[in-house]
C-alpha atoms as one frame of an Amber mdcrd trajectory, in Angstrom:
protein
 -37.266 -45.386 -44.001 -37.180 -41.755 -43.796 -39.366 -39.512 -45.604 -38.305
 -35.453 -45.637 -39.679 -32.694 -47.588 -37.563 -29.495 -48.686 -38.872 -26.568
 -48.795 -36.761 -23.658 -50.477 -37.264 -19.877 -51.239 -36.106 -18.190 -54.016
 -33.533 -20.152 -55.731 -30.958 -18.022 -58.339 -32.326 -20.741 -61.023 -32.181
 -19.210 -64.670 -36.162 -19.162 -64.655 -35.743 -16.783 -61.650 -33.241 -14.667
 -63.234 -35.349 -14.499 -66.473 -38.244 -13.146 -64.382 -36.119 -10.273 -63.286
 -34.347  -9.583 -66.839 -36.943  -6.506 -67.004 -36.232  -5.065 -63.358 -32.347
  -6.267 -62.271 -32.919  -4.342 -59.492 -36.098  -5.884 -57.951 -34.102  -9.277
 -57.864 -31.143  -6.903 -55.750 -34.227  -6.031 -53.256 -35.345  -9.667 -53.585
 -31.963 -10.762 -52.226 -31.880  -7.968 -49.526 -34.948  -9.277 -47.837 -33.108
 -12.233 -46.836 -31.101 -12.247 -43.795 -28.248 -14.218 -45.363 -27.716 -11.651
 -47.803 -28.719 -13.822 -50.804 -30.541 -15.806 -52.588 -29.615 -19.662 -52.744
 -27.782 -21.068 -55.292 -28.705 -24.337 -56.855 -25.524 -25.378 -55.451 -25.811
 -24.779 -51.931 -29.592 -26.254 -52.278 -28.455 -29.509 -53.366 -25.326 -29.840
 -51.239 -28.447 -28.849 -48.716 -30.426 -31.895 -49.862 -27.621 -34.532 -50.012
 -26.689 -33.859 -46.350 -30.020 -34.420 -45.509 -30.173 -37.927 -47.325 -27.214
 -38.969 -46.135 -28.164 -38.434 -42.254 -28.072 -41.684 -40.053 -30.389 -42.854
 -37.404 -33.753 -42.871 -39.158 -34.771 -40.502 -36.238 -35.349 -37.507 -38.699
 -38.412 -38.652 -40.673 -41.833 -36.731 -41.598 -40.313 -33.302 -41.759 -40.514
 -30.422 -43.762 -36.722 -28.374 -43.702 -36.723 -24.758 -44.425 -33.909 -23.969
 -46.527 -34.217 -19.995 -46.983 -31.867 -18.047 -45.888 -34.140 -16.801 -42.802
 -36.557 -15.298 -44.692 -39.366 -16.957 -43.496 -38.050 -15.473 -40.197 -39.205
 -12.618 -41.646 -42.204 -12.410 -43.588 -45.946 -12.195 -41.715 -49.504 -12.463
 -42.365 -51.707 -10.183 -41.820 -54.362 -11.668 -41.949
């Protein structure tokens, strides 16, 4: 058995969008912070997810996959 998390960024979900609908162009800086150039589709997350569940081998188990664009690559703590 193999047991995998997901772990996304921002997703362009409609409860995303609507939490922009005041300030369009926050979500535009939003999407610039990621290196991709975008912000993940629901699409692309699940076509994400079903090539993970369909992997062979039962090798990959117990691990968290990033799916963000790079982003991550680019954020810090400061603390």
């Amino acid at each position: 058995m193999s047991v995998n998390a997901i772990a996304p960024a921002a997703i362009a979900t409609q409860m995303l969008k609507d939490g922009f609908a005041e300030a369009p162009e926050k979500l535009k800086e939003l999407e610039s912070y990621h290196p991709a150039g975008i912000i993940g589709s629901p699409e692309q997350l699940a076509i994400f997810v079903k090539s993970v569940t369909e992997q062979r081998g039962g090798f990959l188990t117990g691990s968290v996959l990033e799916f963000n664009g790079g982003i991550a690559g680019k954020l810090s703590d400061p603390a």
